[in-house]
C-alpha positions in Angstrom: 194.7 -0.4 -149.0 193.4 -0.8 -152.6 189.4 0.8 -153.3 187.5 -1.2 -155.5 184.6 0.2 -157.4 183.0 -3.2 -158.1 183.3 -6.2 -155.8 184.2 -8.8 -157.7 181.3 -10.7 -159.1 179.0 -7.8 -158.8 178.2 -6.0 -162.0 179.0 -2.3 -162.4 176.6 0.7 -163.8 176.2 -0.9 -167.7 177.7 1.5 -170.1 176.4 2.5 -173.5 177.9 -0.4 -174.8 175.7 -2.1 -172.8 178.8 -4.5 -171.1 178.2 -4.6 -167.3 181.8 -5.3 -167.0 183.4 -2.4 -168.8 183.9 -0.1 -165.6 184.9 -2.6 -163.3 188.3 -2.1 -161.8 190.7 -5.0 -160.4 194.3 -4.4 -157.9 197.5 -4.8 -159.5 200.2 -6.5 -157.7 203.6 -4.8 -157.8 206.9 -6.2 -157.5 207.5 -6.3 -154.1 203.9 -8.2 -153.5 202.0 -5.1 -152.5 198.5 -4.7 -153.9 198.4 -1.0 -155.6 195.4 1.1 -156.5 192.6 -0.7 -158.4 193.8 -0.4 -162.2 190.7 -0.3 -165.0 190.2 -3.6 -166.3 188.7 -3.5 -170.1 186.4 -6.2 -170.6 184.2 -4.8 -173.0 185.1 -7.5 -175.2 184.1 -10.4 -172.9 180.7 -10.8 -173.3 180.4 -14.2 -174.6 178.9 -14.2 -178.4 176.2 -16.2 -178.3 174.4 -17.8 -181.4 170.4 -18.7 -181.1 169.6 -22.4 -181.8 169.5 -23.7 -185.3 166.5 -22.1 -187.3 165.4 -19.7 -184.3 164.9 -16.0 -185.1 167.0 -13.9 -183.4 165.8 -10.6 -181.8 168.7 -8.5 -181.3 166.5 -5.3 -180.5 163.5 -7.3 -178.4 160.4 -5.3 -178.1 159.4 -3.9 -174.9 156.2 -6.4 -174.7 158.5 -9.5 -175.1 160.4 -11.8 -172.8 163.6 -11.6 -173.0 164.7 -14.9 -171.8 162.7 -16.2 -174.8 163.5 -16.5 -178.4 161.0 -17.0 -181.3 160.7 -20.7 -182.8 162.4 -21.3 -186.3 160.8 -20.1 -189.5 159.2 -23.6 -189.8 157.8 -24.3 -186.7 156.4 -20.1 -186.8 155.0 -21.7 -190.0 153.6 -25.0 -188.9 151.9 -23.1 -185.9 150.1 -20.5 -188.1 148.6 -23.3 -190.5 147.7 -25.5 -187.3 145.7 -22.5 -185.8 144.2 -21.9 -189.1 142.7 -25.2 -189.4 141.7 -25.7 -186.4 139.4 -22.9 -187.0 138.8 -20.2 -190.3 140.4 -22.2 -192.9 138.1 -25.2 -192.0 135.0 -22.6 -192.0 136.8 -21.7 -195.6 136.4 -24.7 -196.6 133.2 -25.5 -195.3 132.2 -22.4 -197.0 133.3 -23.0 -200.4 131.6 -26.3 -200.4 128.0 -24.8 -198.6 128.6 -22.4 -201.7 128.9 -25.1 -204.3 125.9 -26.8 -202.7 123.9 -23.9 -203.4 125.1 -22.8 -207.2 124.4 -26.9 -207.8 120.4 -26.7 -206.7 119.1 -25.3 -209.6 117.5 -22.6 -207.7 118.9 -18.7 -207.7 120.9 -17.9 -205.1 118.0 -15.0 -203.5 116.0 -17.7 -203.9 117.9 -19.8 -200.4 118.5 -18.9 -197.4 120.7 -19.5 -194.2 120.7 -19.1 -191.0 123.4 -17.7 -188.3 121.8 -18.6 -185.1 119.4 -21.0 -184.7 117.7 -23.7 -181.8 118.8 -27.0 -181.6 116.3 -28.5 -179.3 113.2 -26.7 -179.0 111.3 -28.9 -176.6 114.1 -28.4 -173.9 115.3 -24.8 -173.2 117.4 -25.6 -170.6 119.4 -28.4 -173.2 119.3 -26.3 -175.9 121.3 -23.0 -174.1 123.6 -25.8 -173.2 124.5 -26.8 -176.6 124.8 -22.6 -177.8 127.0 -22.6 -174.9 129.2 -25.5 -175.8 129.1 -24.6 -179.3 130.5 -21.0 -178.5 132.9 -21.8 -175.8 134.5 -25.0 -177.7 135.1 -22.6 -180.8 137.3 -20.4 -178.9 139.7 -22.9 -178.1 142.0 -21.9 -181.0 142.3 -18.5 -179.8 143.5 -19.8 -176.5 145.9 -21.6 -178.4 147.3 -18.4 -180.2 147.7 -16.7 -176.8 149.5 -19.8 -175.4 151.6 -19.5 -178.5 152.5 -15.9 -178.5 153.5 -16.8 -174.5 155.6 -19.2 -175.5 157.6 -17.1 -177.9 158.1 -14.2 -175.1 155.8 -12.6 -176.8 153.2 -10.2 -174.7 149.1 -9.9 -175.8 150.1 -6.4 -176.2 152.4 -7.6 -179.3 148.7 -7.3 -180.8 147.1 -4.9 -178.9 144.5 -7.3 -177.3 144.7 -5.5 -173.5 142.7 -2.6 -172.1 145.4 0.0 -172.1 144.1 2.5 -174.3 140.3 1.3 -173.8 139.1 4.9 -174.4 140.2 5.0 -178.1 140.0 1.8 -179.0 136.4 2.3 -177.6 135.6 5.4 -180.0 137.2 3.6 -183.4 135.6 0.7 -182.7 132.4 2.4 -182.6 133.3 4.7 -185.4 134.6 1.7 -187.7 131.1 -0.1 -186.8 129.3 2.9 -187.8 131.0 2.7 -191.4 132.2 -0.5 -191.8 128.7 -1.8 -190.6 126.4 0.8 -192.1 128.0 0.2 -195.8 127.8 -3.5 -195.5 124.0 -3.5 -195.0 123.2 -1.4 -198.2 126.0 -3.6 -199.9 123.8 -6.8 -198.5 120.8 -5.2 -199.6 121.9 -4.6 -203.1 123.8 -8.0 -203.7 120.8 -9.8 -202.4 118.8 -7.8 -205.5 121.2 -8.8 -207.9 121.2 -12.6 -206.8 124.5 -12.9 -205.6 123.5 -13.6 -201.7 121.4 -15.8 -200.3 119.1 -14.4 -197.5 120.5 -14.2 -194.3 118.1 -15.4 -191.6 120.5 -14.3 -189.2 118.2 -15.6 -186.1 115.6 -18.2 -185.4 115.9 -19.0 -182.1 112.6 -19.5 -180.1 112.0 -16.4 -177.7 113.3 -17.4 -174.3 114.5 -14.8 -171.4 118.0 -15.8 -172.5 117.9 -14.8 -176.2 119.8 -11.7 -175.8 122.1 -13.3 -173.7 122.9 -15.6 -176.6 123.0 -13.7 -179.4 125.4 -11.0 -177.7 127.3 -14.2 -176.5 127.1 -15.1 -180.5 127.9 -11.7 -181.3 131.1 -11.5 -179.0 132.4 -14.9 -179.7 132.4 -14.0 -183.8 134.6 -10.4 -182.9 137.4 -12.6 -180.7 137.8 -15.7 -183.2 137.6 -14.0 -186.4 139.8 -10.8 -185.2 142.1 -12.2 -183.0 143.4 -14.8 -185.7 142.4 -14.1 -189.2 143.5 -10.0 -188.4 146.0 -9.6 -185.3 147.3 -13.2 -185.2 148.0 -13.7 -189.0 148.9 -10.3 -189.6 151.6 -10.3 -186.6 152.8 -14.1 -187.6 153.2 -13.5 -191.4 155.4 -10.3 -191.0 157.6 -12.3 -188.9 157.8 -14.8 -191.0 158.8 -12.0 -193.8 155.6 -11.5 -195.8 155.4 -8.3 -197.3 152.4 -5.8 -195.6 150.2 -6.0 -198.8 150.6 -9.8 -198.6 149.6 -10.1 -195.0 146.8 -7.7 -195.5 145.6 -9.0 -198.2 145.9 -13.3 -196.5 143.9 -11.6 -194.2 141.2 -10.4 -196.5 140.9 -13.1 -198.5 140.5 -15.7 -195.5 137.8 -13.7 -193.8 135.9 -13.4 -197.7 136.8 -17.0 -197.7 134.7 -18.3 -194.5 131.7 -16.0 -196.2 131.0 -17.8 -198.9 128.1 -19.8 -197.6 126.4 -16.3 -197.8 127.4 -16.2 -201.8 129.5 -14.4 -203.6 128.0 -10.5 -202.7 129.2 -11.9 -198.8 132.7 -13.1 -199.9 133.1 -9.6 -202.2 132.0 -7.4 -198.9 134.2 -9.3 -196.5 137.1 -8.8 -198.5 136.7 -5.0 -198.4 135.9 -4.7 -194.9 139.3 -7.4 -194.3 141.0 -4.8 -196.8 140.0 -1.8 -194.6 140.7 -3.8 -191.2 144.0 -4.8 -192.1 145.2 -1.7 -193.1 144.2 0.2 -189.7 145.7 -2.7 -187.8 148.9 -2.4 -189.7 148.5 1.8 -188.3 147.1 1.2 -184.9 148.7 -2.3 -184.0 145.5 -2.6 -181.6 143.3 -5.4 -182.5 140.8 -4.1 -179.5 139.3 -1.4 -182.0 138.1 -4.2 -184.8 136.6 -6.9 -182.0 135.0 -3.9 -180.6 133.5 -2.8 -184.1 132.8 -6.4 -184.8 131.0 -7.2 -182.0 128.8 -4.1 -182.2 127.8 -4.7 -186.3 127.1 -8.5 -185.2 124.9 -7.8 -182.1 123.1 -5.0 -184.1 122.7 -7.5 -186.7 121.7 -9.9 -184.7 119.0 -8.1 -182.7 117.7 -6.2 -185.2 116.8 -9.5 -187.7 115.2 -11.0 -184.4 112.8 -7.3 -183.7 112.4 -6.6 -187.4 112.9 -9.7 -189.0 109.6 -10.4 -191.4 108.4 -7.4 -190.2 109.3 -4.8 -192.7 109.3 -4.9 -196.3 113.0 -4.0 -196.7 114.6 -7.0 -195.1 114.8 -10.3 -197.0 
C-alpha cells in the first residue's frame, strides 16, 4: 500500500518558498499497474502568477494591519478619494479661511483691531434648540472622517495603518500630554505676541450664554476639532500621500500647510503658528505612526483654550 503525506487536495506544511504544494507527495504507477511508494511531486512552480487589475497597487509584502483579500485602488482613484475627503471638509475651511482673511485685510481697520469667535450661541431665547444645533453642527462635521475610515476598510486597510486604536493608550497618553504642554504652551506666547504686532485678530474663542451644559459643549467642541483636523489633515493625508509616492517632506509639509491654511481667518500670526505646530506634528507622526498622541494633545490645548477664555476671558489684563 502506497503512504501519502498529503491527501490530495489538502495543502501540506508551506515551505519557505511559501508554495503549499511543494512537499506534497503523489503514487507512481509501475509497469505492471502496481501503485509504488508515494514519489515527491515538485510543484513549487505551480502557483498561478497572478497580476492585480489595471492601475491597482500591488502589495506584495501586505502589512500585518491589512486584509489580504484586498488590494489598494489605482493611483487615481487613491487620488480622487484624498481630494474628495479634503473638500468635503479642511480644504473648504481653507478656503473659507482665505476669503474670511481677505474680508478682514479689505475693512480698513487693523487686524488687532477685529475679532472672531470659535464657539458661539445660535439661539439664545431657546437653550434646549440651541444645544441641538452645537450638536448637529459637531456631529454632521465628522462625517468625512467616517468616510476616511470607510475608505481605509475598503482598501484592507486596518485603523491601526494610522494608529487611531487604543493599543498603546499608556504612551500615547503621556505624549499627548507632553506635546500639549509644548506645542500648546508656545502657541499662546506666540498668539500673544502676533496679536501685539497686528498680525491676528482677537480670538474670542467662547461666547456662549452660561448654561449647565457649557462644558459639555465646549469639550464636545474641543474633541470634535482633535478627530477632524488630526485624523485627515495629519494621519489620513500623510498615510495616502506616501502611497501615492510623495516624498516624506512633501507629505509633511501638505500637511502643514493645509492645517496653516484653515487658520487664516485668525490672520497671518495663526496661519505662521499652525504651520510650525503641522511641521512638528508631522514629523512625530512620521516616527510614531500613532495619530492617538496628536488628537490627544489637540484635544487638551483646545479644551484648555476653550475653558480658560470662558473663566478668564475679560477678566485679566493679558488676554485680548
Amino acid at each position: 500500500m502506497a503512504t501519502f503525506r498529503a491527501a490530495p487536495g489538502i495543502p501540506a506544511e508551506p515551505d519557505n518558498s511559501g508554495s503549499v504544494l511543494a512537499h506534497t507527495e503523489v503514487p507512481s504507477m509501475s509497469e505492471d499497474g502496481q501503485v509504488d511508494s508515494a514519489e515527491p511531486l515538485d510543484t513549487t512552480d505551480l502557483t498561478p502568477d497572478v497580476e492585480p487589475a489595471s492601475g491597482a497597487i500591488a502589495h506584495p509584502l501586505r502589512a500585518p494591519d491589512e486584509d489580504p483579500q484586498f488590494t489598494l485602488p489605482g493611483r487615481k482613484t487613491l487620488r480622487s478619494e484624498l481630494w474628495i475627503v479634503l473638500w468635503l471638509s479642511i480644504a473648504a475651511s481653507g478656503l473659507r479661511s482665505l476669503l474670511s482673511l481677505l474680508d478682514s485685510l479689505t475693512r480698513g481697520v487693523k487686524l488687532s483691531s477685529q475679532s472672531t469667535t470659535l464657539i458661539t450661541t445660535y439661539i439664545a431665547d431657546r437653550p434646549w434648540l440651541d444645544i441641538m444645533f452645537q450638536a448637529t453642527r459637531i456631529a454632521l462635521a465628522l462625517i468625512p472622517v467616517l468616510l476616511v475610515i470607510h475608505l481605509l476598510r475598503r482598501g484592507g486597510e486596518r485603523l491601526s495603518a494610522i494608529g487611531l486604536d487604543f493599543t498603546d493608550w499608556k504612551r500615547d497618553l503621556l505624549r499627548g500630554a507632553a506635546l500639549a504642554a509644548i506645542v500648546g504652551g508656545t502657541g499662546l506666547v506666540f498668539y500673544l505676541i502676533a496679536f501685539h504686532l497686528g498680525m491676528n485678530v482677537r480670538i474670542a474663542a467662547v461666547t456662549t450664554k452660561d448654561a449647565w451644559w457649557t462644558i459639555i459643549l465646549l469639550l464636545a467642541s474641543a474633541a470634535f476639532n482633535a478627530i477632524l483636523e488630526e485624523v485627515i489633515v495629519l494621519a489620513y493625508f500623510i498615510h495616502r500621500t506616501e502611497q501615492l509616492g510623495w516624498k516624506s517632506w512633501q507629505s509633511v509639509g501638505g500637511s502643514a500647510l493645509l492645517r496653516g491654511a484653515y487658520h487664516l481667518y485668525q490672520g497671518f500670526g495663526g496661519f505662521i503658528g499652525n504651520i510650525a505646530m503641522g511641521l512638528i506634528f508631522g514629523t512625530l507622526f512620521k516616527r510614531w505612526g500613532r495619530v492617538m498622541p496628536f488628537l490627544i494633545a489637540h484635544f487638551i490645548i483646545d479644551a484648555v483654550a476653550f475653558i480658560g477664555y470662558d473663566l478668564l476671558g475679560g477678566k485679566v489684563s493679558w488676554l485680548p
